[in-house]
Every structure is written in C-alpha cells, then in structure tokens.
C-alpha beads as a LAMMPS data file, in Angstrom:
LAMMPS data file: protein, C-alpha beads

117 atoms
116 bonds

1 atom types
1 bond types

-500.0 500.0 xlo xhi
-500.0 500.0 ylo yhi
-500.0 500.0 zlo zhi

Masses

1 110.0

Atoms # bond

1 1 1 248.855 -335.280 284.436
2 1 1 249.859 -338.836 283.757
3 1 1 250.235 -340.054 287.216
4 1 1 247.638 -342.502 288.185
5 1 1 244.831 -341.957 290.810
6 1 1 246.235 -343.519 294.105
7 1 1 244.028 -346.071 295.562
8 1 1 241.316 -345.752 297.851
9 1 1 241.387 -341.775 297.082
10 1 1 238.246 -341.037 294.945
11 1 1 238.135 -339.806 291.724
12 1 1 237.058 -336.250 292.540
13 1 1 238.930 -336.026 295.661
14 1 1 242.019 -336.547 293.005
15 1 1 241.114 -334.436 290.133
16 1 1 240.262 -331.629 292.946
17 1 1 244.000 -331.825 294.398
18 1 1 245.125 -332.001 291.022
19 1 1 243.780 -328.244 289.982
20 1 1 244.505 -327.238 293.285
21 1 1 248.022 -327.877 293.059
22 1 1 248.404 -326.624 289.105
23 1 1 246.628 -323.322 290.690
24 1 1 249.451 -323.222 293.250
25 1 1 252.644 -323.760 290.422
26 1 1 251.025 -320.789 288.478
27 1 1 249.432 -322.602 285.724
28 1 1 246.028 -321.335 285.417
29 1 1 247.885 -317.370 285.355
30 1 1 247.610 -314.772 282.665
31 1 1 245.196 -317.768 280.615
32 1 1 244.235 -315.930 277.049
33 1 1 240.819 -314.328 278.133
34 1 1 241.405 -314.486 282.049
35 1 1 238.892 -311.465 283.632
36 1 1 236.953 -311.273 280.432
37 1 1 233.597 -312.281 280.145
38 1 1 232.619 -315.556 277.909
39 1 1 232.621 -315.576 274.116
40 1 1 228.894 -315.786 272.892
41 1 1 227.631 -316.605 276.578
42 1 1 224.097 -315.167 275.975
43 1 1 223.995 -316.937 272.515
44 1 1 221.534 -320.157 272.401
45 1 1 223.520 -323.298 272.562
46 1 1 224.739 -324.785 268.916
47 1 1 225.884 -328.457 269.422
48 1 1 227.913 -327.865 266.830
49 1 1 229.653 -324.995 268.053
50 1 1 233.096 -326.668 267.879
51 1 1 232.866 -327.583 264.353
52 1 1 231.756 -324.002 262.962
53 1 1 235.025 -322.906 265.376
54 1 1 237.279 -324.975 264.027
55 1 1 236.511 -324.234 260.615
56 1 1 236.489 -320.393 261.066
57 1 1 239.881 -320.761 262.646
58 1 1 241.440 -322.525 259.487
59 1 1 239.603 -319.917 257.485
60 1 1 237.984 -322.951 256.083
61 1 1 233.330 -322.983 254.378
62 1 1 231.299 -325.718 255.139
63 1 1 229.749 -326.841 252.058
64 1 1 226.757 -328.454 252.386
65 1 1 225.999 -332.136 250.675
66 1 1 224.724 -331.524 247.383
67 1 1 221.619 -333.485 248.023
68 1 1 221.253 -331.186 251.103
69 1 1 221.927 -327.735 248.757
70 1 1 219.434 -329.297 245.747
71 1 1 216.677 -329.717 248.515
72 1 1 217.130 -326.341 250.197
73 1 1 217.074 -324.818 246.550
74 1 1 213.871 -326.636 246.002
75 1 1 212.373 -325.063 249.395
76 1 1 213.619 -321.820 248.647
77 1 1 211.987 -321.896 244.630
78 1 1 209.134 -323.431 246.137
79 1 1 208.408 -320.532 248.769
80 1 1 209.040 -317.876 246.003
81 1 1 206.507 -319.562 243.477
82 1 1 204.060 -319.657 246.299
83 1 1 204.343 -315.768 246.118
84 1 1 204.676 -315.326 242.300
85 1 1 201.972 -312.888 240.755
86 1 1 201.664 -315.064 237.509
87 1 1 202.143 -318.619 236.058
88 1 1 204.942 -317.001 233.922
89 1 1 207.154 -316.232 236.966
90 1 1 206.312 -319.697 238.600
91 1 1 207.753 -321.401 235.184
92 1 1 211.208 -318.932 235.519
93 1 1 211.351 -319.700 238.668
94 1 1 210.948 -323.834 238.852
95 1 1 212.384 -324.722 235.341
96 1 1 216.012 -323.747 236.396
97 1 1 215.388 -326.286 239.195
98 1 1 213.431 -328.482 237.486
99 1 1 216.538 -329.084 235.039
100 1 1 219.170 -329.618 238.075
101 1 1 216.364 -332.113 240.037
102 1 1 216.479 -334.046 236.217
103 1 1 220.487 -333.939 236.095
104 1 1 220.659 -334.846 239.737
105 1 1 218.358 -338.456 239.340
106 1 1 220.691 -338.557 235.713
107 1 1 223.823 -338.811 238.114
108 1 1 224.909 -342.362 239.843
109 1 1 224.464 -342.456 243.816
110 1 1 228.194 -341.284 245.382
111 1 1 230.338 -343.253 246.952
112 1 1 231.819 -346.930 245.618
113 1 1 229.627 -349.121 243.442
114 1 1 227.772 -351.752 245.120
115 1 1 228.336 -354.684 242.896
116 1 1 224.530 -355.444 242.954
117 1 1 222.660 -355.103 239.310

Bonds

1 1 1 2
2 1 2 3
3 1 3 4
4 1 4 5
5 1 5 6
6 1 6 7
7 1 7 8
8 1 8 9
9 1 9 10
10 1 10 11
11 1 11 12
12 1 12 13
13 1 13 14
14 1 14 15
15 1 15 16
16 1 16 17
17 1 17 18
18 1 18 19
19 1 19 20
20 1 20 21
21 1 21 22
22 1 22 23
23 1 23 24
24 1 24 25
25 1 25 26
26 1 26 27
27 1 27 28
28 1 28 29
29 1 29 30
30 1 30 31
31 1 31 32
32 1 32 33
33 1 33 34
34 1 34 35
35 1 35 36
36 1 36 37
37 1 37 38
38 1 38 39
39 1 39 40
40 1 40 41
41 1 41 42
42 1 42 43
43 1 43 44
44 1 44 45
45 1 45 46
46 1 46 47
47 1 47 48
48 1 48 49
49 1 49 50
50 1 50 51
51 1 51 52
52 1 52 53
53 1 53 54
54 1 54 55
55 1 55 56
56 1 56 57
57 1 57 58
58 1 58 59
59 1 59 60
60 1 60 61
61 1 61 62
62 1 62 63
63 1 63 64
64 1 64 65
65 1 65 66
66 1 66 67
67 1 67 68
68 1 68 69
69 1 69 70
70 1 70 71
71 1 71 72
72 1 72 73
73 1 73 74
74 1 74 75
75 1 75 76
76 1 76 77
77 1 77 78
78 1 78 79
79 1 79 80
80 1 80 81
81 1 81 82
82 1 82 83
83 1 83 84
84 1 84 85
85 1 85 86
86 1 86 87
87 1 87 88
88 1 88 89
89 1 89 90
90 1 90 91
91 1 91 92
92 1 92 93
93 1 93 94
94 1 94 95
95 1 95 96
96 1 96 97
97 1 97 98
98 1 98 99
99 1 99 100
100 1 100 101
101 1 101 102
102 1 102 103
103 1 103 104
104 1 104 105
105 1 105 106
106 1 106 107
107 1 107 108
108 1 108 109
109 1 109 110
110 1 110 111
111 1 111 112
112 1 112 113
113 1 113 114
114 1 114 115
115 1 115 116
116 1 116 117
C-alpha cells in the first residue's frame, strides 16, 4: 500500500479499489476472529480502550500517579469517616492518612529542579 493515489481519481474512489482488490488476492481470509461477533461490542465506549489493551497484552498494571493514589485514598477515608459510629474510628481512620498527606507536602515536587529559589 505504498503506491500513490493517481491523479484526478479521488481519495475514496482509491482507497475503495484498494480493499476491493486486497479482497480479491485473499487478504482479508481466515482474519483471527472472522464470523465472530465483536469483543466487548455492548460495553460503553472507554477512550482509553487501547491503552488498558495494550497493557493487558504485555501482562503489564497501570499504576496510578501518586498524587492521583494519595487523593483517591483521601476520598475513600473521607467516605468511611462520614459513616464511622464514633470519633474514635474517625481518628483510626484519618491519622494513617493524615501522616502520608504530611510526608507527601515533606517530599520535593518530581521531576528536574527548576533553578528558581
């Protein structure tokens, strides 16, 4: 597929002779999947669908940022204090993150240091 598009011919006029032709040398044949219905077709759409693919397929985790993991811990101790039958649980339940929101402001931003200060 590395021919150019002759001219005058349009673009999907080309492309369209282009499959046709593959389909006539055989090439779209005994494709991996071919009569099978779609992989997660009634599934809402996930924009990042490729990426979660990709990383299953190296047998590869996503780890979130750690900025992104403190704040969802923060939401998730929050929501379970909201619940808590006594002050006593709230405190188990915050201090833990309490300590790792202190260590976290302790810590220098990532990435290279600006220079500045």
């Amino acid at each position: 597929m590395t021919e150019r598009k002759p001219a005058g011919l349009s673009f999907e006029s080309w492309i369209d002779g282009q499959i046709r032709e593959a389909e006539q040398r055989g090439e779209f044949a005994d494709l991996p999947g071919a009569g099978k219905p779609l992989p997660d077709a009634n599934k809402p759409l996930d924009e990042n669908w490729w990426i979660k693919q990709k990383l299953a397929s190296e047998g590869l985790v996503a780890l979130p940022h750690p900025t992104l993991a403190l704040r969802k811990e923060i939401e998730d101790a929050l929501a379970e204090a909201a619940g808590a039958a006594s002050e006593r649980r709230v405190r188990q339940l915050l201090e833990p993150v309490n300590e790792k929101i202190a260590a976290y402001l302790r810590m220098p931003p990532p990435g290279p240091r600006s220079g500045a200060g």
